[in-house]
N, C-alpha and C positions, 0 to 999 in steps of 0.2 A: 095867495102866495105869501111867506113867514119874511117879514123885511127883517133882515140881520142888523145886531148892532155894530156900531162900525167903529171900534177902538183907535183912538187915537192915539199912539206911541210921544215923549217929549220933544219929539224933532219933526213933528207934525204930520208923518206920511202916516198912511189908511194900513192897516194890518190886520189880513184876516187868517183866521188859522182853519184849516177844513181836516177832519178827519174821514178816512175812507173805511166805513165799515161795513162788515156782515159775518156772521159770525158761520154763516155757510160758505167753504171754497169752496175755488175752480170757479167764481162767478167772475171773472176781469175785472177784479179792486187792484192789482198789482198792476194790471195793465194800461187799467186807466190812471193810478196816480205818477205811473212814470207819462204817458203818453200828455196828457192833460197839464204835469207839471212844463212838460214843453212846449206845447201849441200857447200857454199862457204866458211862457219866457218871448216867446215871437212876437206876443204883442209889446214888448217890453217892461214886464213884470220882472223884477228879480224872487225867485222861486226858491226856496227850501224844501225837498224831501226828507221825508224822516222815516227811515224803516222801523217801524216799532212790530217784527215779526220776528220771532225766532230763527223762521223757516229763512230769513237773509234773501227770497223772492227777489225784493224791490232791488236791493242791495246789487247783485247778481247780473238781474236785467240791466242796470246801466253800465255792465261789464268790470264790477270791483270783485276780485276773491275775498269772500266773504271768511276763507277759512285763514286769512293771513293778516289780518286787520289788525293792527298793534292796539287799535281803542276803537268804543263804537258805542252807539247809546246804552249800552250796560255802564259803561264807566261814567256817564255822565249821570244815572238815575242812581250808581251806588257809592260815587264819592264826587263830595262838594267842593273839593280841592280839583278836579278834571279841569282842564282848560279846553272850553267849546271848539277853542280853532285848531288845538290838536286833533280832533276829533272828525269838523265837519270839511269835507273834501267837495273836491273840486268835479264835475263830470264833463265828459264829452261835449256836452248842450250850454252853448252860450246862457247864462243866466241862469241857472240851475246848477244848485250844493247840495250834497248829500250827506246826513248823516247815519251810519250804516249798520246795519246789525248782524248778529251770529247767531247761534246756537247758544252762547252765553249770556244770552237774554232768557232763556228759560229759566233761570232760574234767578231772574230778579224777582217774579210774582210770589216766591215762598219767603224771600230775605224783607219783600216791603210788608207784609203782613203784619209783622210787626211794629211797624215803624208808624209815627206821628203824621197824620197830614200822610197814610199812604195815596190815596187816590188827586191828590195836588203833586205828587211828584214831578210828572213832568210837564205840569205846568211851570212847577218852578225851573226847570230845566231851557221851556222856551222862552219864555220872561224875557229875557236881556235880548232875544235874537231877535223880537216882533222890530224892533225897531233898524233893523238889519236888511229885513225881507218886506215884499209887497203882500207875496202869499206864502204860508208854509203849511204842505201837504201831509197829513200821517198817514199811513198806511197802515192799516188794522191786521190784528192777527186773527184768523177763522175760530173767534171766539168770543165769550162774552164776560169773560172770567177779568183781574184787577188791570191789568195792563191795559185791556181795552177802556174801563170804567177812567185810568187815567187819561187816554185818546181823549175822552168824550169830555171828560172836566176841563182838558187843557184848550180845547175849540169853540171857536163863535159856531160854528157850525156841521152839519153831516151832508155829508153823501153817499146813497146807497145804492152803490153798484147791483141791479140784480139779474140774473141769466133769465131769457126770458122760459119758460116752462115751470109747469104747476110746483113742482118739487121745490123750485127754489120763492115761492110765491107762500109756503107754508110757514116758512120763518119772519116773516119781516114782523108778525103783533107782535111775536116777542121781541124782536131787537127794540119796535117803541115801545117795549114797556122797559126795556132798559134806558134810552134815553129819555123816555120822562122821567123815570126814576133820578136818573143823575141831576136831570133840571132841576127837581124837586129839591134835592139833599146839596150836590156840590157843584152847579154852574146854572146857575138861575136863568141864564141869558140862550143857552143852546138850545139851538134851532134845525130843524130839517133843512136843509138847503134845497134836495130836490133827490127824488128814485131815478135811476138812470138804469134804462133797458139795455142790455148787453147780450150778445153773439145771438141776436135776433136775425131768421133765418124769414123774409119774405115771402118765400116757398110753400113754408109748410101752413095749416089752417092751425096747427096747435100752439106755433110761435107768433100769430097774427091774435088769435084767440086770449091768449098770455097779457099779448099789452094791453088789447084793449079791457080785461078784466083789471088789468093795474093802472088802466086812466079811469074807468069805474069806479074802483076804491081810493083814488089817492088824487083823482083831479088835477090842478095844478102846479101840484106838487111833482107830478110828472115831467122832466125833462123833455120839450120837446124832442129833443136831440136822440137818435138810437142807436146805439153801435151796433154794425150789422158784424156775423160771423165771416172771418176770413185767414187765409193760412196767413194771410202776414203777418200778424202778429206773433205767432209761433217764431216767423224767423227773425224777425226782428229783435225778439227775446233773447236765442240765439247768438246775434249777431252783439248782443250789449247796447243797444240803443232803441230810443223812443218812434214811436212809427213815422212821428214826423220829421225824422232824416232820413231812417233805412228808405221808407216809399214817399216822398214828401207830395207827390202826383199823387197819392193815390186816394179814394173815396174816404175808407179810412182815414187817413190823416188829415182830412179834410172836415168829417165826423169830431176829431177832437179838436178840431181849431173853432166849431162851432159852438161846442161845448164848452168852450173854454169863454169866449161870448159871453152864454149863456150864464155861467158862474160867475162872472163879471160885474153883469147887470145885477145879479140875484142878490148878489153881497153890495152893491154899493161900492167896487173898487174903483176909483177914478186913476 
């Protein structure tokens, strides 16, 4: 198992940054980094989400209209003048701030291309907050293109969310030959944090089959932890909140207070 380094901000608290990637949707990366950013507030973490999607998913899911947002991480990646606290809000979930995205993030990837230092952008962007936050979560866009490359530069670490079924089990050698690529070139220090099985169905031989090929390949790397498939999450999405208030009884939500544990230990956060 990959021991993360554990940055120490000047006012002495432990600050990790995790990106949530895979460059295949519909796998529960939006689900998990709202659900996960909560179960980790409960233990008392103060938590930072960062929607870094066009698509405004995460944004959405904690119930902010994404299509009314006067600023949102486009203005913080495209002028250095943006003031962060106009920016990042407040949500639902004791302990957890959002910073939110639009459809106006599509098109930071064609404006930073040209720009110096494009793939440290929003590193420089979290910079000042590490010392803000315990954790702050990205949420990746179903891609592998600059925006995500800056996700990966700006984190101690990953997590990859993946459906359990062969089709979503094709893509992960290329997403790590992305992240070592990035280790390589611009964040020497980024680590796997752990593969996390999602809308895994107990039932089936195909979804039993799925993990245990992806404890085969990836060992302990594997997140004990499995999120099993269930409508709740659907409404909870719905409803603008993390599963751990919509059902806070339920298996599920108990799935990500585990997980969250588990991230915990993985990183070193005290």
């Amino acid at each position: 198992m990959p021991t993360l380094p554990k940055p120490t901000p000047p006012d002495g608290r432990p600050a990790q940054v995790i990106a949530l990637c895979n460059q295949k949707g519909g796998v529960g990366k939006t689900t998990t980094a709202i659900s996960l950013g909560a179960a980790l507030a409960e233990t008392g973490r103060k938590v930072l989400l960062v929607d870094f999607d066009p698509q405004g998913s995460l944004t959405v899911g904690l119930g902010v209209n994404a299509y009314e947002l006067d600023s949102s991480i486009y203005n913080l990646l495209m002028d250095r003048e943006q003031d962060v606290a106009e920016v990042i809000q407040k949500t639902s979930v004791d302990g957890v701030d959002l910073i939110p995205s639009n459809i106006d993030l599509s098109g930071a990837e064609m404006r930073l291309v040209t720009e110096v230092g494009r793939e440290q952008t929003l590193a420089r962007v979290l910079h000042p907050l590490r010392r803000e936050y315990d954790v702050i979560l990205i949420d990746c866009q179903p891609s592998l293109g600059l925006l995500t490359v800056n996700a990966l530069t700006a984190a101690n670490g990953v997590i990859i969310p993946l459906e359990c079924e062969y089709f979503a089990l094709r893509g992960v050698a290329l997403l790590k030959e992305t992240i070592d690529k990035v280790r390589e070139r611009t964040n020497f220090d980024l680590q796997i944090i752990g593969l996390l099985g999602t809308m895994y169905d107990s039932r089936t031989l195909h979804g039993r089959e799925v993990l245990q090929t992806l404890v085969d390949g990836w060992g302990e790397t594997v997140f004990h932890t499995v999120i099993r498939r269930t409508v709740k999450f659907s409404d909870s999405t719905v409803a603008g909140e993390p599963i751990t208030t919509y059902a806070s009884a339920s298996s599920a939500a108990d799935s990500y207070r585990q997980l969250a544990r588990e991230v915990l230990a993985r990183c070193h956060v005290e």
